[in-house]
C-alpha positions as CSV (number, residue, x, y, z in Angstrom):
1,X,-47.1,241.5,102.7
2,X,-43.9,243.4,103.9
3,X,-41.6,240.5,102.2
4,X,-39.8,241.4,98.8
5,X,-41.5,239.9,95.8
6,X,-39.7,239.0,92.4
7,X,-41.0,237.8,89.1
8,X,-38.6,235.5,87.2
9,X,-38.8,236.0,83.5
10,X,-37.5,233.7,81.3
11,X,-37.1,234.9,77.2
12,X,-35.2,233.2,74.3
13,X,-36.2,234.8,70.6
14,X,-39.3,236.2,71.6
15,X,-38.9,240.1,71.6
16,X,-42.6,241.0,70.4
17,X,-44.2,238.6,73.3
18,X,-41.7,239.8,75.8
19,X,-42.8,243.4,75.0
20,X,-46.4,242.7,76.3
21,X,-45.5,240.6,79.1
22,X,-42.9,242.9,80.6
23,X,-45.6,245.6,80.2
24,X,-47.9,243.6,82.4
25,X,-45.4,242.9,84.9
26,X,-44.3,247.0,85.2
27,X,-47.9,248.2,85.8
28,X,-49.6,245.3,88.4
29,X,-51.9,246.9,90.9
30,X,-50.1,245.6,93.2
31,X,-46.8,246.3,92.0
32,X,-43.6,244.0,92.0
33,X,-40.4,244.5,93.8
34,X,-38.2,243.3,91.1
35,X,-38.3,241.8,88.0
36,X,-35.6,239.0,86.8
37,X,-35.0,239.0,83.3
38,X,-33.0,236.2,82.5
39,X,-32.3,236.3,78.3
40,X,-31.4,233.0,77.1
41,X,-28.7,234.5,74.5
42,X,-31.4,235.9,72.2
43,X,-30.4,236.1,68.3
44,X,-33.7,238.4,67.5
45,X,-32.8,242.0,68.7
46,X,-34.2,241.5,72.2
47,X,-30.7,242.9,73.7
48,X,-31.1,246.1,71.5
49,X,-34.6,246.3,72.1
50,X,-34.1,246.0,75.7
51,X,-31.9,248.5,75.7
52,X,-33.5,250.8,73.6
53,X,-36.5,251.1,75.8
54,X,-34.3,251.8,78.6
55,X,-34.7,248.5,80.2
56,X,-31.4,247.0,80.9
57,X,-30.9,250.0,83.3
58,X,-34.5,249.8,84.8
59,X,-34.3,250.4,88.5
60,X,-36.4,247.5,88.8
61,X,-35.4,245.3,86.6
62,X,-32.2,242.9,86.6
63,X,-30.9,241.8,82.7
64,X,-29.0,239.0,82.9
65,X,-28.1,237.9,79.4
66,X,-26.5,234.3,79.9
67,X,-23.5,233.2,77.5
68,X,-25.7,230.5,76.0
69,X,-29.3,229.2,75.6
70,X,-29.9,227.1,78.4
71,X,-33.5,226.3,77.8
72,X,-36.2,227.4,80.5
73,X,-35.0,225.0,82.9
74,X,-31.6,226.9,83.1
75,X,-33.3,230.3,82.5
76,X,-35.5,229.8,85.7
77,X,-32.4,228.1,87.8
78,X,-30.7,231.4,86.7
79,X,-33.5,233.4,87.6
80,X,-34.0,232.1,91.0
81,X,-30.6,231.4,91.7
82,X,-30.1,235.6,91.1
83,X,-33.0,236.6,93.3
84,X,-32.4,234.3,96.0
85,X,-28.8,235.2,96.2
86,X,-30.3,238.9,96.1
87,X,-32.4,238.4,98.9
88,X,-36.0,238.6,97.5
89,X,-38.4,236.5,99.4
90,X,-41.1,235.5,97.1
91,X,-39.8,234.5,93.2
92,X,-43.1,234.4,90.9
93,X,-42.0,232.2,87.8
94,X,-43.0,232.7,84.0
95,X,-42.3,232.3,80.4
96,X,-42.4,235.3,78.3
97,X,-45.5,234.1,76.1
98,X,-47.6,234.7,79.3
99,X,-48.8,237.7,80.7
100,X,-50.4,238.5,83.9
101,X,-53.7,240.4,83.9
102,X,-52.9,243.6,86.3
103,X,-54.6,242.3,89.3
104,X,-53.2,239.2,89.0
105,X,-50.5,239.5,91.6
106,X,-52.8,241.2,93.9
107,X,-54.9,238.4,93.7
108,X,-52.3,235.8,94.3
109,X,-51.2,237.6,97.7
110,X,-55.1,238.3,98.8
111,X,-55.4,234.7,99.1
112,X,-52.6,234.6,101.7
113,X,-50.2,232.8,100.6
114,X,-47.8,230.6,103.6
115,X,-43.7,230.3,103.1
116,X,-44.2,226.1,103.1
117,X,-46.5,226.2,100.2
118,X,-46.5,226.0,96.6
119,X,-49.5,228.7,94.9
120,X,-50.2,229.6,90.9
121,X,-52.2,231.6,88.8
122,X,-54.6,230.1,86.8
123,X,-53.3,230.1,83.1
124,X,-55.7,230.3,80.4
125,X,-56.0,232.2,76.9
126,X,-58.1,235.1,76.5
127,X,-59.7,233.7,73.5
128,X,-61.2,230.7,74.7
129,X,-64.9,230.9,75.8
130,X,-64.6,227.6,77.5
131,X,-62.6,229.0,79.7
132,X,-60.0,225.9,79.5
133,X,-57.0,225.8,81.4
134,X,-53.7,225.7,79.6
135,X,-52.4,222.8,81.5
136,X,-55.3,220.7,82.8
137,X,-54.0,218.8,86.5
138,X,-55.7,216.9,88.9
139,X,-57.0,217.7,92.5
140,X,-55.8,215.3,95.4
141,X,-58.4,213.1,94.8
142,X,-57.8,212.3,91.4
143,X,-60.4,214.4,89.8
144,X,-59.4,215.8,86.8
145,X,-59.5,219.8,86.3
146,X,-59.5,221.0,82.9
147,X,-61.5,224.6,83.5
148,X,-61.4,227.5,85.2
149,X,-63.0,226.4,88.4
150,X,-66.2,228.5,89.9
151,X,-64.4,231.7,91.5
152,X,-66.5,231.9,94.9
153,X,-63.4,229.3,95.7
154,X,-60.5,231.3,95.0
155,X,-58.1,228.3,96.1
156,X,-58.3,224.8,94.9
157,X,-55.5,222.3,96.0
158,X,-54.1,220.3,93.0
159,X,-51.3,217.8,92.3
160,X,-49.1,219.7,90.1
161,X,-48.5,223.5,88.9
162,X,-46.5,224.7,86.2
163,X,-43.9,227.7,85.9
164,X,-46.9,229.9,84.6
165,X,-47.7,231.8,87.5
166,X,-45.9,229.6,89.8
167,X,-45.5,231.6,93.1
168,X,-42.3,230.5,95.6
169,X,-41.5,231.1,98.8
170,X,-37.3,231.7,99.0
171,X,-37.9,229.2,102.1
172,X,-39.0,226.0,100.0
173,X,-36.1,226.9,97.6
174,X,-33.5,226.9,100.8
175,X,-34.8,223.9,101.2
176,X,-35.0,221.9,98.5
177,X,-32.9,223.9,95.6
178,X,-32.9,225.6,92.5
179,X,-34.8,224.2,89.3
180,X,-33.3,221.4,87.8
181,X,-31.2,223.2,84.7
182,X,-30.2,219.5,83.0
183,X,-33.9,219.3,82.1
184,X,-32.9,221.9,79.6
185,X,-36.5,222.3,78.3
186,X,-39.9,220.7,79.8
187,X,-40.9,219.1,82.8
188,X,-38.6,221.5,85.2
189,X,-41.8,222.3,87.0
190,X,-43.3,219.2,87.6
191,X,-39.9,217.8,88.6
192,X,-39.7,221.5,91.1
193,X,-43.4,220.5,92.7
194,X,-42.5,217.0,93.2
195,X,-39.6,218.1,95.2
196,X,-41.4,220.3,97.2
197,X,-44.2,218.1,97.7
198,X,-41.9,215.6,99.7
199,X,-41.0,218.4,102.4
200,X,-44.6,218.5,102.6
201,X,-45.8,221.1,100.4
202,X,-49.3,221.8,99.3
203,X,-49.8,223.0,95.6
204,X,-52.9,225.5,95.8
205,X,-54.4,227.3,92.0
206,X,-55.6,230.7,92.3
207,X,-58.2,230.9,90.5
208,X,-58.9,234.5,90.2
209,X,-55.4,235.4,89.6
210,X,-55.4,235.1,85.9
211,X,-52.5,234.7,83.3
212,X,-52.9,234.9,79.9
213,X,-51.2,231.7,77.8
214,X,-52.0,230.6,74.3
215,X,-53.7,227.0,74.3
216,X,-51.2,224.3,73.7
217,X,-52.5,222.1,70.5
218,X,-53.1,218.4,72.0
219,X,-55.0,215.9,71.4
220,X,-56.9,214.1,74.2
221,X,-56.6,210.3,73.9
222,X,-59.3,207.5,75.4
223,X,-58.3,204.2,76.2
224,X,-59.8,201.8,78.8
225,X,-61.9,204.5,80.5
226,X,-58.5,206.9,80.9
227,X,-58.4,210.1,79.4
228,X,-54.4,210.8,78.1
229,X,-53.8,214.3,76.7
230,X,-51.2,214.3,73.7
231,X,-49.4,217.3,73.3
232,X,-48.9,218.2,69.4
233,X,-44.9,218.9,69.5
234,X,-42.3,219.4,66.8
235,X,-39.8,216.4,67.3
236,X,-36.6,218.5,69.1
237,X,-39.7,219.1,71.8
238,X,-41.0,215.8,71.5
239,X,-37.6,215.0,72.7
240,X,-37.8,216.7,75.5
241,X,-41.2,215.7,77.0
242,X,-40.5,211.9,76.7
243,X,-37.1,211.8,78.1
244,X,-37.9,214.7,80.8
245,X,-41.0,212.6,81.4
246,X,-39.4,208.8,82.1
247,X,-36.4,211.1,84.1
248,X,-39.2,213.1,86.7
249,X,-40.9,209.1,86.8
250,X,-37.8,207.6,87.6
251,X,-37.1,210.3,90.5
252,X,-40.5,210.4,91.7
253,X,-42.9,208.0,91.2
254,X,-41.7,204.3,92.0
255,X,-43.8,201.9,90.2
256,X,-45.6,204.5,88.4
257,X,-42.8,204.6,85.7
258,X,-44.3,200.9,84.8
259,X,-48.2,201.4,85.3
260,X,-48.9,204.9,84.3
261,X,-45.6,206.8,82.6
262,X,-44.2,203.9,80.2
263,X,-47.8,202.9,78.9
264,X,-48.9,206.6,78.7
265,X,-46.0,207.1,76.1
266,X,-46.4,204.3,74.4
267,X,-49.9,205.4,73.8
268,X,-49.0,208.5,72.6
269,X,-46.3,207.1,70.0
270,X,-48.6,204.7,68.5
271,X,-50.8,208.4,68.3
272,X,-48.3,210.0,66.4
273,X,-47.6,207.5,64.1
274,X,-51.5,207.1,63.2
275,X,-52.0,211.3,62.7
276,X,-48.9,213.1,62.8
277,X,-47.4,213.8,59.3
278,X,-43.9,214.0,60.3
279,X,-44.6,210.5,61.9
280,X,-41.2,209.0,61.3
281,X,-39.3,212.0,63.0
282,X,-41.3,211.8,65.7
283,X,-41.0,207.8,66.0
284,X,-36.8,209.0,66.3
285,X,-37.4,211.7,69.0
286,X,-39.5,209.3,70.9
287,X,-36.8,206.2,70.6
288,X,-34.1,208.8,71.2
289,X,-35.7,210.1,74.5
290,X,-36.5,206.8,75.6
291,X,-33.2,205.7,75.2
292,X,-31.7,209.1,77.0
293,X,-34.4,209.1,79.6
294,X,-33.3,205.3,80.8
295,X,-29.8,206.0,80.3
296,X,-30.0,209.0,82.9
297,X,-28.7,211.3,80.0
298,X,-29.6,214.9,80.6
299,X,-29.0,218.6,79.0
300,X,-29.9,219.4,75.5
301,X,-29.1,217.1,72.5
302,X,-29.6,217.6,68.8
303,X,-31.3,214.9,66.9
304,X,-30.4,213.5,63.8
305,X,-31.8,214.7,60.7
C-alpha cells in the first residue's frame, strides 16, 4: 500500500504498559507512518518519561498531551481528529494496554484491506491456551465467536469490532465522523461500527494479525438458552457500560432496546447483586446509568459515594 498509515494511541496513567506497546508499534515489520499519541493528562510521569526517552520529539511520533482526561472516547476522537486533519489515510486504533505482535500490521494489510470497510486484529492474551478472544462478537449469522478462529481463513466477517486493532479508512471517517467523545469511556467502538455499518460497511477480523490484551474478568450468564457475558467492573465503569449501552441501543437498534438491551442489563444487575461484594455500589451505578442513559445525559459523571 502507497497510502499513509497511522496508529492512534490512546494512554491515561499507564507509563509501564505504554513503554511496551509503543515499542511494538516503533519496530513492526511492516513499519508505520506515524504514530498518534494522544496523553489523556497523565498524573504518573508519562510526560517526563516520554520525554526522557526522546519521544515527544520522535520524527515519527506526534505527543499531544490534552488539558484534561477525556476518557478513550475523547482520546481516540483526538487521535483521529489529528491524523485526519494531517492527512494520513489509514488510522489503526488502540489502547495502550495492548500491543501488536511485530507482524501484526503486515498482516492486517496482506489481507487487502478496501477504503469502505471496517478490519481488526484479533485481540487475545498471550497467556491463554484457549486461545480466547478478548471481546467475544458474533458473525452475520448470529453465531457466536469466542476463539481465535482456524487461520487457513485469515478474514472472518463479524458484527462488531472494538478499538483494539481497529483499522480505518480516512474515507469512512469523512463520511460518517470522528468517535463519539461524550461516551467518555466504553462503548465508543461499538457506537463507531454501528455508524459505519449504515453507509454500508462490512466489519472483517484478521485473524492472523494478533494483538496482545489482557482477558477482561466476566462472567458468562445462561438464561432461556442465551448465553450473556457479564463484565466484572468497578462501579465508575459499571457506569459507563450501562448508560453507554441503553445510549448506542437507543441510536441504533430500534426495538432491540426493549427485547435484547433492557432485559440483558437487568440480567446482569440481578448478577451483581447475587456475587459481587460491593453489590450495593454497583446497584447505584446501575440505577445511575439507567437513569443517564434514558435521559440522553452524556460525558463523564462522578458517582456518589
Amino acid at each position: 500500500m502507497s497510502e499513509f498509515i497511522a496508529a492512534v494511541l490512546v494512554t491515561y496513567n499507564r507509563q509501564r504498559l505504554l513503554a511496551e506497546c509503543l515499542n511494538a508499534l516503533l519496530n513492526q515489520t511492516r513499519p508505520l507512518d506515524h504514530i498518534i499519541l494522544i496523553d489523556n493528562a497523565s498524573t504518573d510521569g508519562t510526560a517526563e518519561w516520554l520525554q526522557k526517552q526522546g519521544h515527544t520529539h520522535h520524527p515519527r511520533i506526534d505527543y499531544l498531551r490534552l488539558p484534561e482526561n477525556r476518557g478513550g472516547a475523547g482520546g481516540f476522537h483526538a487521535g483521529v481528529h489529528h491524523g485526519f486533519n494531517s492527512g494520513y489515510d489509514w488510522f489503526w486504533l488502540m489502547d495502550d494496554d495492548a500491543y501488536p505482535q511485530a507482524d501484526a500490521l503486515a498482516r492486517l494489510l496482506d489481507s487487502q484491506p478496501q477504503p469502505q470497510h471496517l478490519y481488526g486484529s484479533t485481540a487475545m492474551s498471550p497467556d491463554d491456551p484457549q486461545r480466547r478472544l478478548c471481546w467475544p462478537t458474533a458473525t452475520p449469522d448470529g453465531s457466536l465467536l469466542e476463539r481465535q478462529p482456524d487461520l487457513a481463513n485469515p478474514l472472518i466477517e463479524i458484527q462488531s469490532l472494538t478499538f483494539l486493532g481497529l483499522l480505518v479508512h480516512r474515507q469512512i471517517v469523512q463520511r460518517i465522523g470522528l468517535p463519539d467523545a461524550t461516551l467518555f469511556l466504553a462503548g465508543d467502538d461499538i457506537d463507531y461500527c454501528e455508524r459505519a455499518r449504515k453507509i454500508g460497511a462490512r466489519l472483517f477480523l484478521v485473524t492472523n494479525s494478533i494483538l496482545h490484551h489482557p482477558l477482561p474478568v466476566r462472567r458468562t450468564l445462561t438464561l432461556a438458552g442465551r448465553r450473556f457475558p457479564h463484565l466484572i467492573l468497578p462501579p465508575w465503569k459499571r457506569y459507563y457500560d450501562v448508560r453507554n449501552r441503553l445510549l448506542i441501543a437507543r441510536r441504533h437498534y430500534g426495538r432491540r432496546l426493549w427485547t435484547e438491551t433492557l432485559p440483558g442489563l437487568l440480567i446482569r444487575l440481578i448478577d451483581s447483586l447475587c456475587h459481587d461484594a460491593d453489590r450495593w455500589r454497583q446497584l447505584t451505578a446501575y440505577l445511575h446509568g439507567m437513569h443517564d442513559g434514558f435521559r440522553n445525559r452524556t460525558g463523564p459523571r462522578s458517582l456518589p459515594p
